[in-house]
C-alpha positions as CSV (number, residue, x, y, z in Angstrom):
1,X,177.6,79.7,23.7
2,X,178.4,76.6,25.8
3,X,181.3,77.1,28.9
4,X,184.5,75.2,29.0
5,X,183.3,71.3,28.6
6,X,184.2,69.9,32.4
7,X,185.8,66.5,30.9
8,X,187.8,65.2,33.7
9,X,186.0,66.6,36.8
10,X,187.7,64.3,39.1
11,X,186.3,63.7,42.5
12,X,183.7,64.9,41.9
13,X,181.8,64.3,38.7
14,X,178.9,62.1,39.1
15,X,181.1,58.8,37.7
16,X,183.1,59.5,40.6
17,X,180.7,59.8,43.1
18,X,178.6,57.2,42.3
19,X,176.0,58.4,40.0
20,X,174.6,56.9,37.4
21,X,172.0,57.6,34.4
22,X,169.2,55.1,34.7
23,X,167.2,53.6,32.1
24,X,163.8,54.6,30.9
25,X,162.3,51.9,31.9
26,X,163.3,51.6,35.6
27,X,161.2,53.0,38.1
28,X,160.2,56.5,37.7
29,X,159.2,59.1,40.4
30,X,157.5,61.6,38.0
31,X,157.1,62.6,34.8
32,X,158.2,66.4,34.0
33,X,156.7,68.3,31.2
34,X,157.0,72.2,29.9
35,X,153.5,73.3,29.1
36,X,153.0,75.0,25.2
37,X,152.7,78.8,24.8
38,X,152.8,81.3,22.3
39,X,156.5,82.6,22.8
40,X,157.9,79.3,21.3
41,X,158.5,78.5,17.6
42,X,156.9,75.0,18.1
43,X,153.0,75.9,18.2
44,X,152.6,79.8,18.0
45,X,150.8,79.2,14.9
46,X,148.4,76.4,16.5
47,X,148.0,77.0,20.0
48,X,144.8,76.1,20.7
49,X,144.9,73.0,18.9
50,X,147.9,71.9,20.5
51,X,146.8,72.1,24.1
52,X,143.8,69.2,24.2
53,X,147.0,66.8,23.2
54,X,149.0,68.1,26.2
55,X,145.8,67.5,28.6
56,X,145.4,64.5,27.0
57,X,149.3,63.2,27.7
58,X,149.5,64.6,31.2
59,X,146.1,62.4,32.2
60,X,147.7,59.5,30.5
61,X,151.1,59.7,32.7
62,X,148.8,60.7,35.9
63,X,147.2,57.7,35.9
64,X,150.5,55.5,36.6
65,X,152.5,58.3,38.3
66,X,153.2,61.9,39.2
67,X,153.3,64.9,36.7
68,X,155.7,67.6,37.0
69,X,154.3,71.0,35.2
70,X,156.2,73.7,33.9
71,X,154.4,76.9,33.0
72,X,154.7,80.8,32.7
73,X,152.6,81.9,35.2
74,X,149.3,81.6,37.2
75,X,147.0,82.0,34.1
76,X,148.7,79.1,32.3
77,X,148.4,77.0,35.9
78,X,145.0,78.1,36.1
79,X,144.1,76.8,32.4
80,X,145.4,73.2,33.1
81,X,143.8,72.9,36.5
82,X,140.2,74.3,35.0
83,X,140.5,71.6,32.2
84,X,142.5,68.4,34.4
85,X,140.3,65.5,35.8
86,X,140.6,65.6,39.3
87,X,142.2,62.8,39.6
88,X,145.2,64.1,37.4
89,X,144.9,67.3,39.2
90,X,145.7,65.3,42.4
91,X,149.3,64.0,40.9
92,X,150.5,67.0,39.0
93,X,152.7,69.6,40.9
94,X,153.3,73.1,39.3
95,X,156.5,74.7,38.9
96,X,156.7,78.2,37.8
97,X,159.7,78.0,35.3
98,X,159.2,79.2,32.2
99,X,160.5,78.3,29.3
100,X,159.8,79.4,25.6
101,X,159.1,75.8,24.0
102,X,157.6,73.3,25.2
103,X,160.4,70.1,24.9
104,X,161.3,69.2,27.8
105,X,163.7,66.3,26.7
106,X,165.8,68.5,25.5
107,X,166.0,71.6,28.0
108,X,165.4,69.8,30.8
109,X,168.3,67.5,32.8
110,X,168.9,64.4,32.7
111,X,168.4,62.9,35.9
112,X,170.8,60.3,37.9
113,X,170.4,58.4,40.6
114,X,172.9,57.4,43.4
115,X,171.9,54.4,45.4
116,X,172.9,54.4,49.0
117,X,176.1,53.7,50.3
118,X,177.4,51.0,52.7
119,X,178.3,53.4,55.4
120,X,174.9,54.7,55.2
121,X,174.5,57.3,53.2
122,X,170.9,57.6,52.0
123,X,170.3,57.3,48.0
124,X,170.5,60.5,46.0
125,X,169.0,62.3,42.9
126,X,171.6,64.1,40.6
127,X,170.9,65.9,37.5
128,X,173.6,67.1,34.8
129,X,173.0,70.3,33.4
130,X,173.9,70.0,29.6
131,X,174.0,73.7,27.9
132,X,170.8,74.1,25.7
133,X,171.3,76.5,22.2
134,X,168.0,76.0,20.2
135,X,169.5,73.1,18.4
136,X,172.2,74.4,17.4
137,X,171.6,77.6,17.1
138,X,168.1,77.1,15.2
139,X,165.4,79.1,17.2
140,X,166.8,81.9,19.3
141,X,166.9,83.2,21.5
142,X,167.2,80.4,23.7
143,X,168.4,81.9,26.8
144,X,165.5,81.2,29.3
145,X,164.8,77.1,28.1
146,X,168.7,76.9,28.8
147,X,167.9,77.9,32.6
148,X,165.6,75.6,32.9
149,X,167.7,72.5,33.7
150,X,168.9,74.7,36.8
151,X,165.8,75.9,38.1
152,X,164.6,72.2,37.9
153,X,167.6,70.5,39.8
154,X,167.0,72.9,42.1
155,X,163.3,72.5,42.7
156,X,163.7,68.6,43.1
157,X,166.8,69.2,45.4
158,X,168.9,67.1,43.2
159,X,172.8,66.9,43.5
160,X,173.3,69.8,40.4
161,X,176.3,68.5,37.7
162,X,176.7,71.6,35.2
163,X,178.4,69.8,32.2
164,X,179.8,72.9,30.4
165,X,178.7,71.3,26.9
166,X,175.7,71.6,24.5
167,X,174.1,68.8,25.0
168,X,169.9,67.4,24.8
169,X,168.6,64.5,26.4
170,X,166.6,63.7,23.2
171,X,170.2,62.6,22.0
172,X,171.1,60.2,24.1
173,X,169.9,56.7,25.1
174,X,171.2,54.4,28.1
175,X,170.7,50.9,28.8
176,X,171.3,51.6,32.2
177,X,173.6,49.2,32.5
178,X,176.4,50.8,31.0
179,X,175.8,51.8,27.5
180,X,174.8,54.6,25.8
181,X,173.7,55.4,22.0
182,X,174.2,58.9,20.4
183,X,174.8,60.1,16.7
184,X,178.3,62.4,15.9
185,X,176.1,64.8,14.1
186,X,174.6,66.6,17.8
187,X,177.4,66.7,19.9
188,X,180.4,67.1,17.4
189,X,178.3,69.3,15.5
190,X,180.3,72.8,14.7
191,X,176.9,74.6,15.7
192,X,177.2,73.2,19.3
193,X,180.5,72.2,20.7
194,X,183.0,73.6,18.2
195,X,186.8,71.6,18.2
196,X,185.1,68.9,20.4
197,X,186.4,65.8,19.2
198,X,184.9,62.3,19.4
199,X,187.3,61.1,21.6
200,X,186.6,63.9,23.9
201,X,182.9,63.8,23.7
202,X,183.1,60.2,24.8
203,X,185.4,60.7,27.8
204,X,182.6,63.2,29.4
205,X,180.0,61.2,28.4
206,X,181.5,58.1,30.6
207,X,182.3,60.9,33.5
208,X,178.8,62.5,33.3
209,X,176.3,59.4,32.3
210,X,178.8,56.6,34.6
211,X,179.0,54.5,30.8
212,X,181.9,52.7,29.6
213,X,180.5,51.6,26.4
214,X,179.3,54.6,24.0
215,X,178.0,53.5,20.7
216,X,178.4,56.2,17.8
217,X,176.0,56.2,14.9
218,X,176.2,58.2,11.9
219,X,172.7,57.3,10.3
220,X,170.0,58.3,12.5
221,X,168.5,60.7,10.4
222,X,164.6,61.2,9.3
223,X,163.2,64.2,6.9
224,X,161.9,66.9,8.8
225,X,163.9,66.1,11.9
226,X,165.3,69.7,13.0
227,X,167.4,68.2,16.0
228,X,170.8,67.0,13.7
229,X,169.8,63.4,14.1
230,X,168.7,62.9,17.9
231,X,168.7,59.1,18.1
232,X,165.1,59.4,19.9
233,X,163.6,59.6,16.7
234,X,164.7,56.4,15.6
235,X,167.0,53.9,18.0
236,X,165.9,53.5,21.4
237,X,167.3,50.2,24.1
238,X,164.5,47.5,25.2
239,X,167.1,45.7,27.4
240,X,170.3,45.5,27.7
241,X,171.4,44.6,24.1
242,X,168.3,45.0,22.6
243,X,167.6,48.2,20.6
244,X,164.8,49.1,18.4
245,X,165.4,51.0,15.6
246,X,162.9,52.7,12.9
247,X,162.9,51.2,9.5
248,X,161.3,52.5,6.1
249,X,159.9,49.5,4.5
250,X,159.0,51.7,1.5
251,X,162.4,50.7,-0.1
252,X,163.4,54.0,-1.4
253,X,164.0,57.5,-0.5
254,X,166.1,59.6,2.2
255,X,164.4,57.8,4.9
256,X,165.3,54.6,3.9
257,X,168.9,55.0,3.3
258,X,170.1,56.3,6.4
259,X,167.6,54.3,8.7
260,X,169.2,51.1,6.9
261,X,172.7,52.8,7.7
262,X,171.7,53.5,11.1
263,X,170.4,49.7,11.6
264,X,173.6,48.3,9.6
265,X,175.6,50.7,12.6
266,X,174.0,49.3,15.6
267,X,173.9,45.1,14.5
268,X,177.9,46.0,13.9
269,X,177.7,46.9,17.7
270,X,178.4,45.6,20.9
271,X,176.6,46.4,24.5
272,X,179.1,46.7,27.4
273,X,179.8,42.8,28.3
274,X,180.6,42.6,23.9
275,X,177.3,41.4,23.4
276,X,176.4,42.1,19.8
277,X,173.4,44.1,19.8
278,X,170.2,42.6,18.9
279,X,168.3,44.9,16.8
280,X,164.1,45.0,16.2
281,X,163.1,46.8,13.4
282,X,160.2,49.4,14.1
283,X,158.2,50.1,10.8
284,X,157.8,53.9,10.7
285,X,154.6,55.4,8.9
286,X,154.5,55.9,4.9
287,X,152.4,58.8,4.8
288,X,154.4,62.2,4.2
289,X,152.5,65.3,5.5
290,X,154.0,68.9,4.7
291,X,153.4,71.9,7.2
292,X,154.0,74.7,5.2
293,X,155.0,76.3,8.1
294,X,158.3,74.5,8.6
295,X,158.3,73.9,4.3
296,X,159.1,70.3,5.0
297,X,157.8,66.7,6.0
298,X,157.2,65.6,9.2
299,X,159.1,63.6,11.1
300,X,156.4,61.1,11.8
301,X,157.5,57.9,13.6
302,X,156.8,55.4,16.3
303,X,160.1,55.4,18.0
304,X,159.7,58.8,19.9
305,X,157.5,56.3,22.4
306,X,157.9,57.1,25.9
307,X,158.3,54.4,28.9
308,X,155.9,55.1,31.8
309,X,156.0,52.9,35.1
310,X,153.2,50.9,33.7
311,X,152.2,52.1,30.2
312,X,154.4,52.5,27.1
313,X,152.8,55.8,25.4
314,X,153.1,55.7,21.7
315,X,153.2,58.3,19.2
316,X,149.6,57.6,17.2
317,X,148.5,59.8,13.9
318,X,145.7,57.6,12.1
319,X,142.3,56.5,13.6
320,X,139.9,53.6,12.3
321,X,137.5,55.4,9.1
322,X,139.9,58.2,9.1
323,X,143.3,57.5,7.2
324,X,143.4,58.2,4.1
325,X,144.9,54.7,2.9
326,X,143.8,51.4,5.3
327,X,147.9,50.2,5.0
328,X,148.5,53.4,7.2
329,X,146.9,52.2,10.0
330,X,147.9,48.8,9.6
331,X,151.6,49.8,9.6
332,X,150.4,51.5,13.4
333,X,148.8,48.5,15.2
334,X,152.0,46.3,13.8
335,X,154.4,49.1,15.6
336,X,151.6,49.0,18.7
337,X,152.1,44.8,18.6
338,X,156.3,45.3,18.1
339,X,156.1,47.3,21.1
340,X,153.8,45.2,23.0
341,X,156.2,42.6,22.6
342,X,159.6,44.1,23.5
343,X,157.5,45.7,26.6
344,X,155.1,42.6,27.9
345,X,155.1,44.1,31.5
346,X,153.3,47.0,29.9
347,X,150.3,48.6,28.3
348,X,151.1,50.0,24.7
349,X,148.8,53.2,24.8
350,X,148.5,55.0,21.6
351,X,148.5,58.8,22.1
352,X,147.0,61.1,19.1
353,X,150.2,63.4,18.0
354,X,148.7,64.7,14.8
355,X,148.8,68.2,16.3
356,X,151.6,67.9,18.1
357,X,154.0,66.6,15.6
358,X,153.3,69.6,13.8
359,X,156.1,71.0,16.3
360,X,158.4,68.7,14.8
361,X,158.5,66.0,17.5
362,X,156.3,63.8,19.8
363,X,155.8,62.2,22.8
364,X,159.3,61.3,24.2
365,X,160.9,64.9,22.9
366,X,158.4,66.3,26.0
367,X,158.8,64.3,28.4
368,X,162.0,63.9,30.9
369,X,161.9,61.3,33.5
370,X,162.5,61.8,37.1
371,X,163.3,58.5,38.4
372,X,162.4,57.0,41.8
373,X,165.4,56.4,44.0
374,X,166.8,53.1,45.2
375,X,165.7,52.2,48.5
């Protein structure tokens, strides 16, 4: 049940004081991450299958910055740090919050930074505290991943903004620069903010996020996403009026309708200055693979990337010899080059998620950047 949404908080609400949400690809502090366990819904069922991927990810981020760990307790802390190269060891710091599923994107707070002031107050880290329900209500109970965000401000020391609405980070994008992406179907959904109207929605958004452009979207959709449409899965900013956007090239299906809806959306958009948006289409893979455990597709894709100081990590599910049909893999090194290309200050690494999209998401739904602050 979410609290009274705060939408004019007046002096003080992180628009008001300065904050703002920056974008991915600005310098980052650390990368924070909720470590699997068998509690969750996610990977209960495949555990041990899951947890190389995780190793795997956190040495990939360690190499370019800090990790930030979230587990249950000292066995789980004592499992990573028996199976972490040393030198990742070295740049991951332990928290003891626990949460029941691993997606830290969405239980997790979106961070904001505050540069300093001219009288000469010293930059600052804020955080707003969106209220977490499962997805709507989806996997309860959902209690302990909604304290999360709290116990994380609070172990950073960042200025805490508690936004009284259900809200993930998974559905929203900024351009740091002053606009912001998200689709109707999370935050006007009736199994999150009830009565909450567009209008509204976009007022706190602006206080919360410091935006004044926010760009609706009705078609971010793709089968087996469980999250009502979080625009991670398929639109995500490389600059500030360029967007990539996931397209199904296979010319029929769900997929392909309401990515080309979602595409046809953004190129009728604008980025703060009017700007029309300049929109790169991201092939998404053509394989279907059922889990019978969820009775539905995957949500395979390439968008869920995540932006690292140095490295772009991409979602990755064939290997050379290994896929089943030779046009799968091809459709992933063209995605690799796209992303090589709207990210040239960057290395495209592709991470193996064929375990871990079994939890119905990837790389970006686990990770929530902790940026570095002005100096």
């Amino acid at each position: 049940m979410s609290q009274t949404p705060q939408l004019d908080s007046g002096p003080y609400s992180p628009r008001a004081l300065g904050f703002r949400a920056p974008a991915e690809w600005e310098p980052q502090e650390a990368t924070w991450l909720s470590w699997p366990n068998l509690t969750g819904e996610s990977y209960s069922h495949m555990l041990e299958e899951v947890r190389p991927a995780f190793l795997r990810l956190i040495e990939e981020i360690a190499e370019v910055e800090s990790v930030y760990l979230n587990v249950r307790s000292d066995e789980e802390r004592d499992f990573v740090e028996s199976n972490l190269s040393q030198s990742a060891l070295e740049r991951t710091r332990f928290f003891l919050i626990p949460t029941r599923e691993p997606w830290c994107r969405d239980h997790g707070p979106t961070f904001l930074v505050k540069p300093e002031s001219k009288d000469g107050g010293g930059a600052e880290l804020g955080a707003v505290d969106w209220v977490y329900n499962g997805w709507g209500g989806k996997y309860p109970p959902y209690w302990l991943d909604n304290r999360a965000a709290g116990w994380m401000t609070r172990a950073v020391g960042a200025q805490p903004f508690p936004a009284g609405v259900v809200f993930e980070g998974g559905s929203v994008e900024v351009n740091g620069t002053g606009s912001l992406i998200t689709s109707r179907s999370c935050i006007l959904n009736e199994n999150r903010n009830p009565g909450l109207t567009e209008e509204e929605a976009t007022r706190l958004l602006k206080e919360y996020l410091n935006v004044t452009n926010v760009i609706w979207v009705d078609g971010a959709h793709v089968e087996g996403d469980d999250t009502d449409a979080h625009v991670d899965v398929t639109t995500r900013f490389a600059g500030r009026n360029v967007v990539i956007a996931a397209c199904d090239e296979s010319g029929e299906g769900e997929n392909h309708r309401y990515l080309d809806l979602n595409i046809l959306e953004l190129e009728n958009s604008a980025d703060e200055t009017g700007k029309a948006l300049e929109v790169v289409r991201l092939p998404m893979p053509q394989e279907r693979v059922f889990c019978d455990t969820w009775k539905t597709a995957l949500p395979l894709g390439y968008a869920n990337f995540y932006i690292l100081n140095e490295k772009i990590l991409m979602p990755a599910f064939y290997t050379k010899g290994e896929a089943e049909d030779p046009e799968y893999l091809r459709i992933e090194e063209r995605a690799a080059k796209i992303l090589a290309e709207m990210y040239p200050d960057r290395k495209v690494v592709p991470v193996d998620c064929r375990s871990i999209i079994y939890g119905q998401g990837a790389i970006h739904c686990l990770t929530q950047q902790v940026p570095k602050l002005p100096a």
